[in-house]
Structures are given as structure tokens and as C-alpha cells.
C-alpha positions as CSV (number, residue, x, y, z in Angstrom):
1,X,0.0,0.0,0.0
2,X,1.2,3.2,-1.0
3,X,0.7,7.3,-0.2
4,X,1.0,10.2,-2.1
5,X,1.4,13.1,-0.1
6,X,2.8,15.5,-2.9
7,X,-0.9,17.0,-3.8
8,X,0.8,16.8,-7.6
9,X,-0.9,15.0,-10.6
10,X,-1.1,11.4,-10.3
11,X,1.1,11.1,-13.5
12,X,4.2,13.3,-13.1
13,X,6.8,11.0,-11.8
14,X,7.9,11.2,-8.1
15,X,10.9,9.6,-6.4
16,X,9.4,6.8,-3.8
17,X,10.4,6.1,-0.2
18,X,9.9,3.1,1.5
19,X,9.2,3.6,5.1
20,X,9.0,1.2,8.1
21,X,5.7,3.0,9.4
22,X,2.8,3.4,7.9
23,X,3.0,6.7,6.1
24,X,-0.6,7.8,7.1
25,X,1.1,7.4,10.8
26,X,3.5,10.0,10.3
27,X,2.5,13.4,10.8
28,X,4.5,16.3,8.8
29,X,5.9,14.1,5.9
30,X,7.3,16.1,3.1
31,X,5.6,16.8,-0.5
32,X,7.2,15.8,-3.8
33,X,7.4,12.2,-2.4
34,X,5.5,8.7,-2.9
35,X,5.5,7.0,0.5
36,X,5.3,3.3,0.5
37,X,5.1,1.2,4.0
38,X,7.1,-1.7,4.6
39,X,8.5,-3.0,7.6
40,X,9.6,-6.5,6.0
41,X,7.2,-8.9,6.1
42,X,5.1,-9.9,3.0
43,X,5.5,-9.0,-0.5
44,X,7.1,-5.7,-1.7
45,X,4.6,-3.1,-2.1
46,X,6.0,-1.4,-4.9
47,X,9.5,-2.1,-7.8
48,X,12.1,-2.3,-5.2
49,X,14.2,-0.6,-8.5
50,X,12.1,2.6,-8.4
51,X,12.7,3.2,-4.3
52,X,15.0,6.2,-3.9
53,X,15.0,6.5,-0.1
54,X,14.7,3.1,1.7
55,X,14.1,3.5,5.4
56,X,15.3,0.2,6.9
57,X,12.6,-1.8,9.1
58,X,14.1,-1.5,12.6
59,X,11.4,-4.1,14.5
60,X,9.1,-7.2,13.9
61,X,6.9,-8.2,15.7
62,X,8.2,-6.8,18.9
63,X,12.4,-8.2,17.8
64,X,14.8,-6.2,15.9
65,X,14.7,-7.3,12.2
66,X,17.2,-9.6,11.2
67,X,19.9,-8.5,8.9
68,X,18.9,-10.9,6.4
69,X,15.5,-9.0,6.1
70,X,16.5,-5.4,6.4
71,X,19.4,-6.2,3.1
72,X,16.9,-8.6,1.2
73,X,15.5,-6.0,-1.0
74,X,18.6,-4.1,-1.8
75,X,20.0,-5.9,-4.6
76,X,16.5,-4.8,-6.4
77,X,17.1,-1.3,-5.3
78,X,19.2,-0.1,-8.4
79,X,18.1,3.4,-8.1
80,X,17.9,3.9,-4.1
81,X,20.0,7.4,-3.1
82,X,19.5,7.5,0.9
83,X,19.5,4.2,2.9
84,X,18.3,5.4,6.6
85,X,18.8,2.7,9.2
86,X,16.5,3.4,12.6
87,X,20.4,2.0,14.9
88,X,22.8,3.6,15.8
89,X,25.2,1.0,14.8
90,X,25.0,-0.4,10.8
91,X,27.1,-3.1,11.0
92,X,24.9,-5.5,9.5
93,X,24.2,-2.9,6.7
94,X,27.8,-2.0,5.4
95,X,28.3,-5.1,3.7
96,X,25.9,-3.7,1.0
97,X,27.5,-0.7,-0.1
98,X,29.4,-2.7,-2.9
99,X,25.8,-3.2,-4.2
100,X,24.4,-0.1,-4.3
101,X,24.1,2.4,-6.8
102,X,27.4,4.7,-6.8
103,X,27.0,7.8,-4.7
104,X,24.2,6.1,-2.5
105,X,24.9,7.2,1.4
106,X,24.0,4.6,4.5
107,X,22.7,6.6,7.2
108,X,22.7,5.5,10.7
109,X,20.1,6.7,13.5
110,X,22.7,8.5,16.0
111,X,21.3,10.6,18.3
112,X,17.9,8.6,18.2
113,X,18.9,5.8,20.9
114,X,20.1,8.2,22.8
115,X,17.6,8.4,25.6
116,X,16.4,5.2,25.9
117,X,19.8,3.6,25.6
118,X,21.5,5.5,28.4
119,X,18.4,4.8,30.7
120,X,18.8,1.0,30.3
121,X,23.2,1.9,30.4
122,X,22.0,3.2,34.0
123,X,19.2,0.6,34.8
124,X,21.8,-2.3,34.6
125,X,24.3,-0.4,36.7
126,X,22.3,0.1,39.7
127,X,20.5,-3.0,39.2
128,X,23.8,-4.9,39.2
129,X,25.1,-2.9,42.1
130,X,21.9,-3.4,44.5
131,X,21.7,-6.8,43.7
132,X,17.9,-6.2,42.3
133,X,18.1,-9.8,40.7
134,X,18.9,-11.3,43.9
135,X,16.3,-9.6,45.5
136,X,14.1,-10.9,42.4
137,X,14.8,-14.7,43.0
138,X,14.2,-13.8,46.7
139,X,11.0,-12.4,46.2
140,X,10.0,-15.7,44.0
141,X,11.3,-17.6,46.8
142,X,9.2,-15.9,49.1
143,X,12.3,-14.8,51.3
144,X,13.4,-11.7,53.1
145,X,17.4,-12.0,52.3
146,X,18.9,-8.3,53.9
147,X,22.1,-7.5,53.0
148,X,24.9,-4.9,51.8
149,X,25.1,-3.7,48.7
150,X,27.3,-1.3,46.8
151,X,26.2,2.0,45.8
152,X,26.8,4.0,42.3
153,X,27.7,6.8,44.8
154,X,31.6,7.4,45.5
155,X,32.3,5.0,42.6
156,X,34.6,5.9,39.6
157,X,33.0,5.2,36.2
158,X,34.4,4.8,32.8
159,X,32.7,5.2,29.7
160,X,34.2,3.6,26.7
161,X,32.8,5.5,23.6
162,X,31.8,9.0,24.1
163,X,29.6,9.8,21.4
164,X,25.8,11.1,21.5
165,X,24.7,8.1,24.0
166,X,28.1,8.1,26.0
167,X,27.2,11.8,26.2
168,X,23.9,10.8,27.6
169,X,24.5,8.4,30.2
170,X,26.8,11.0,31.8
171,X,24.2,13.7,32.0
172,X,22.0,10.9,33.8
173,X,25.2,9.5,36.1
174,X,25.4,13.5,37.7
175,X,23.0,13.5,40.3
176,X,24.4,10.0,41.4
177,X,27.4,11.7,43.2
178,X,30.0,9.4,41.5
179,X,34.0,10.1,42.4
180,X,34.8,10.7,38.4
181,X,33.6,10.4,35.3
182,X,36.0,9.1,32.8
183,X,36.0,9.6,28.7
184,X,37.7,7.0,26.4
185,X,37.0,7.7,22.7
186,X,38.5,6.8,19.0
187,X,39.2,10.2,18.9
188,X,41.1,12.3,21.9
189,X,39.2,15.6,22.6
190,X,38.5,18.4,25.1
191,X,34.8,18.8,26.3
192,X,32.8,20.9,28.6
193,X,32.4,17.9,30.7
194,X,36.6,17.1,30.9
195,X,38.8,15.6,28.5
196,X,38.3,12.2,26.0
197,X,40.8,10.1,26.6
198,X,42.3,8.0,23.0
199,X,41.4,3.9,23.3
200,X,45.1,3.5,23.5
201,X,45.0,4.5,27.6
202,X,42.7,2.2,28.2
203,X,45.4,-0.2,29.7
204,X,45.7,2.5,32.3
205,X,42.1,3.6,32.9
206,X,40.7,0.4,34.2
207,X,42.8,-0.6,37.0
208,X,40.9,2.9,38.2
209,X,37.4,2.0,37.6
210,X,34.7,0.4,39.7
211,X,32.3,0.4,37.0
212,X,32.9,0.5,33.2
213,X,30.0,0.9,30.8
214,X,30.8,-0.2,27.1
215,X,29.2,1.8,24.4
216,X,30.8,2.2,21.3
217,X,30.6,1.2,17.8
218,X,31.3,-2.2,16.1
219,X,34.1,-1.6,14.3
220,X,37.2,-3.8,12.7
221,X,39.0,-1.6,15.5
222,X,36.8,-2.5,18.6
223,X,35.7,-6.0,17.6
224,X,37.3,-7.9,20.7
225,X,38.5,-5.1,22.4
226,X,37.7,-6.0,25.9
227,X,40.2,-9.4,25.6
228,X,41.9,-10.8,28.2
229,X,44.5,-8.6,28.8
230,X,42.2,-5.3,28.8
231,X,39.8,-7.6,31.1
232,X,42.6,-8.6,33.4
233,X,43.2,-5.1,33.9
234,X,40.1,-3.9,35.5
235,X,40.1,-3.9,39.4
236,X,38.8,-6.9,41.4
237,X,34.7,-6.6,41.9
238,X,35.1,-3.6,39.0
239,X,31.6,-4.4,36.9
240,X,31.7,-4.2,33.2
241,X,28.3,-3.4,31.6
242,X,28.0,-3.6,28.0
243,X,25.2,-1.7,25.8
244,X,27.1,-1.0,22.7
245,X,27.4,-4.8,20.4
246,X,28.4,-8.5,22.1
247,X,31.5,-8.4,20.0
248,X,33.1,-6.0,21.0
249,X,33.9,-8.0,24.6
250,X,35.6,-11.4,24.2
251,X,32.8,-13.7,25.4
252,X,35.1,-16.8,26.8
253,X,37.4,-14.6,28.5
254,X,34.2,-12.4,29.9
255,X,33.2,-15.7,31.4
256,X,36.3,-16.9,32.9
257,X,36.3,-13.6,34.6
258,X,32.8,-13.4,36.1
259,X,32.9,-17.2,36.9
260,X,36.0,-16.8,38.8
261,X,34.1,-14.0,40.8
262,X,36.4,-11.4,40.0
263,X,34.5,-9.6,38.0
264,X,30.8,-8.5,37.9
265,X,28.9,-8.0,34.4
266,X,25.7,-6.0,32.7
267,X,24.8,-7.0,29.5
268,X,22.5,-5.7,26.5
269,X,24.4,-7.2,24.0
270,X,26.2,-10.7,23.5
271,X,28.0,-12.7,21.3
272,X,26.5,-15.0,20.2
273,X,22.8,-13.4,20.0
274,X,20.6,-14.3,20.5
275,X,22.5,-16.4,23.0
276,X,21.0,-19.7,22.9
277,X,20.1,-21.9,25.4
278,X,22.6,-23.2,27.8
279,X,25.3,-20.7,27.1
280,X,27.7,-20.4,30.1
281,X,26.2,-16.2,30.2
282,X,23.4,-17.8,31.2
283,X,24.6,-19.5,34.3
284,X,27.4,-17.1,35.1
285,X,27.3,-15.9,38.6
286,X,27.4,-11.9,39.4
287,X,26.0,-11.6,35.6
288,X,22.7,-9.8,34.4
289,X,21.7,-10.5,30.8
290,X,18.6,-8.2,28.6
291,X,17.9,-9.5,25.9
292,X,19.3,-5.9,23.5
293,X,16.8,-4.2,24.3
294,X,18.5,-0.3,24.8
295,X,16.6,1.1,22.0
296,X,13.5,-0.4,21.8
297,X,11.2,1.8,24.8
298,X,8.5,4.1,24.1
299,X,11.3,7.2,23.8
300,X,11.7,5.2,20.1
301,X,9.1,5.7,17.6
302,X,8.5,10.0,18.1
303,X,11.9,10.0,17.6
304,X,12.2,7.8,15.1
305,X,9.7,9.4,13.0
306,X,11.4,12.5,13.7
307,X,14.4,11.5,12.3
308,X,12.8,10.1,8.9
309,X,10.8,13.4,8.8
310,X,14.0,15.5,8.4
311,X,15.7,13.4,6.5
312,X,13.2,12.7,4.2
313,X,13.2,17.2,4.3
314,X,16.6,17.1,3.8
315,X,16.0,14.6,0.5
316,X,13.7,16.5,-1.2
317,X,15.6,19.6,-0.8
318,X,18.7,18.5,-2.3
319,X,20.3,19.1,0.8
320,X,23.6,17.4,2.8
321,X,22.0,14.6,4.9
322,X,22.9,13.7,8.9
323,X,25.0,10.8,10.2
324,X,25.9,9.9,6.7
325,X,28.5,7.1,7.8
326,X,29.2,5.1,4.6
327,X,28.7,6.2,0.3
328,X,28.9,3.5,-2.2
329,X,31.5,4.2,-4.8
């Protein structure tokens, strides 16, 4: 099913964007387009050769679409211009830049996961520190188990990938009265906030850090970053809490560490994932596991459609699009 929301003759040609939403559903969508919904399930609603803008299905069902869905149609897509993912991280989505029409641009969705992922960032934190899924199995249990717990107050934190959502989960770690705030980036910088510290230090940032949350990109660079050498360096009890992708932690030696109880961990993300059944994770003591759930939270879809609506602005205008991170040659 497709909408026209130019107001122009039915017969003058119009580039077509494919949107995971229903278009109707979308308030403020520019003129000059044809909008088409598709969220990847079904047939194609229209040519996937005439689609000029392809917003990438971000859900199904209540799960993230698989890569294998959100890529299907862009071999057919020999005239697509903007591909618009709804993550922050496009991973799964750079393979198909070799494919795509030359001078196509990926765009990924930064700044969109911003709230709700630095909400869940400081969710597992305290939730790891408090012991809430002790208290949980307690509960079930039908027992009053008191006890000491650590606080997030007084502790030093480390955030590893200070873009837009590393940004965020500071502003929402101030009231919480922490000792420091720490910045590790790709890219060394000065902020308002204190200085970014290069990846590179690392090896000397973590024997300092009680807790370290893990949110940056996917990359050939950060693929198995945490390893066991930059997991032996973080101090006994630190906890490591991951939102950014499974793979960027080596899983085995995450294990060894948490199974060994000198280490605590947090995790959003694995690798494997979905972890199946009877994974080690799964049994490791000191570990609580979501099942990547940082963006999906009712802070997604205004924002989302936000996002669509200005690029889709931007489109029609002629005009330099946001968080282009990849252009096919």
C-alpha cells in the first residue's frame, strides 16, 4: 500500500520512499514524495528498482529485524539514493554498499537511541550494584534475604565511547554523586564535561574504575576489544556493563572472569545473539543479561519518526543529509 502526499498530478513521476511505518502514521511528511510502508514482512509493495529512499525496518513483531531482512531488497534497489537505518550501529548494513548504486549514502540513526539507551546503560548499573536480581529470586522464593550492597555513589566510572549516547549516560550519572567520570574515545578531545581520553589508555584507565560501561561502535578496530589482557586489567569486583554490540567483549574470557568472581557483568548485548540456550552467560554468577533491548522503549518511535521526517526534508531539498557514515562508490 502506497501514499501520495505531494498534492501533484497522479502522472508526473515522483521519487518513492519506502518507510517502516505506515505513512498515514506519520505526521508532517514532506511533498514531492510517494511514500510506501514496509517494515519486512510480505510481498514488496512497490518495484524495489524505483525506491530512492529506503528506510530500513528497525522491528518485527516486537524483535529487531534480522539482517537478512532489512538487506533482502537491496540488490533490487538499483536506483535507491539514501538508505536510513533506525540503529545507531549499521554493522549489518555496510556489507551492502558494494551493491548499491554509486553515490548512494547509509545513514545511521545517532542521536535517536540516545535516551532510551543510556536509561537502560544506567538501569543495569544500579540494578547490578543493588543486587535487584537477587532480590528478584528472593521475592519468588518468598524470602526476606537483607544484605549490603554497593552504591553507584563514591564510585569511579568509565565510559568507553563517548559519542551522542556516552554523552547521555553522563548527564544521567550526575545527580548519582559518583567520584569521576572518565571519557575513552577513537578520537582524543576536550569537552565541557573534561577531556576524552584515545582507546590507547585504556590499559591504564581500568585498573581505576569500579564500573565501566561499554558503548561504542562495532568496528574492525573495537571488535574484541575488551580481551583478556584489557579484562585482566580492570580492578577486582570492578563491573563491566555492556550496551554498545556482544562483540566487541571477548565472550570466553568475559566468562572466565565473572565465573571466577572477580569480575561482575551487565549485558545488553552478546556474542552470540541471541544467546541460545545453555550458554555459560546464562549461568554465570554476578551476571545480568537483557535481551538488546537499549533502543526499543516508548522514547523510540517519536523519535524515530522525527528522524525520517528531516531526512526525508533534507532529500527532497537536495540538501547534505545527517550521520551519513558510509557512500557507495
Amino acid at each position: 500500500m502506497s501514499a501520495d502526499h505531494s498534492g501533484a498530478h497522479a502522472s508526473t513521476p515522483r521519487p518513492l520512499a519506502w518507510l517502516p511505518y505506515r505513512p498515514e502514521e506519520i505526521e508532517g511528511l514532506p511533498d514531492g514524495l510517494e511514500y510506501a510502508y514496509w517494515n519486512g514482512g510480505g510481498d514488496y509493495p512497490t518495484d524495489p528498482a524505483r525506491v530512492a529512499f529506503y528506510g530500513v525496518p528497525y522491528e518485527i513483531d516486537g524483535r529487531l529485524a534480522p539482517a537478512e531482512v532489512c538487506l533482502r531488497p537491496l540488490p533490487l534497489m538499483r536506483g535507491v539514493r539514501v538508505v536510513q537505518a533506525l540503529t545507531a550501529g549499521v554493522d549489518h548494513l555496510k556489507s551492502a554498499l558494494p551493491l548499491l548504486p554509486s553515490g548512494a549514502v547509509l545513514c545511521n540513526a545517532r542521536g535517536l537511541h540516545d535516551a532510551s539507551t543510556a536509561e537502560l546503560a544506567l538501569t543495569l548499573t544500579l540494578a547490578s550494584l543493588r543486587d535487584i536480581p537477587g532480590f528478584v529470586r528472593a521475592q519468588d522464593a518468598g524470602e526476606w534475604r537483607q544484605g549490603f550492597r554497593p552504591a553507584l555513589a563514591d564510585k569511579a566510572v568509565l565510559i568507553v565511547g563517548y559519542g551522542s549516547i556516552g554523552r547521555a549516560i553522563e548527564e544521567r550519572l550526575a545527580p548519582f554523586e559518583c567520584a569521576r567520570v572518565t571519557r575513552v574515545a577513537r578520537t582524543p578531545r576536550h569537552t565541557e564535561r573534561g577531556p576524552v581520553h584515545p582507546v590507547t589508555a585504556l590499559p591504564d584507565l581500568l585498573p581505576d574504575a569500579d564500573v565501566v560501561i561499554v558503548v561504542t561502535p562495532l568496528t574492525d578496530e573495537t571488535r574484541g576489544l575488551f580481551d583478556v589482557g584489557l579484562l585482566a586489567r580492570m580492578k577486582d569486583g570492578a563491573l563491566l556493563v555492556n550496551v554498545a554490540r556482544g562483540a566487541v567483549v571477548d565472550t570466553e574470557a568475559l566468562v572466565a572472569e565473572v565465573r571466577s568472581g572477580r569480575l561482575r557483568a551487565a549485558l545488553d548485548v552478546t556474542d552470540p545473539e541471541p544467546l541460545p540456550p545453555g550458554h555459560p552467560l546464562w549461568s554465570a554468577p554476578n551476571t545480568l543479561i537483557t535481551p538488546h533491548v537499549g533502543g526499543p522503549s516508548s522514547a523510540f518511535r517519536p523519535r524515530a519518526e522525527a528522524l525520517l521526517r528531516g531526512q526525508l526534508a533534507g532529500f527532497v531539498l537536495d540538501e547534505p543529509l545527517r550521520n551519513v557514515v558510509g557512500t557507495a562508490i
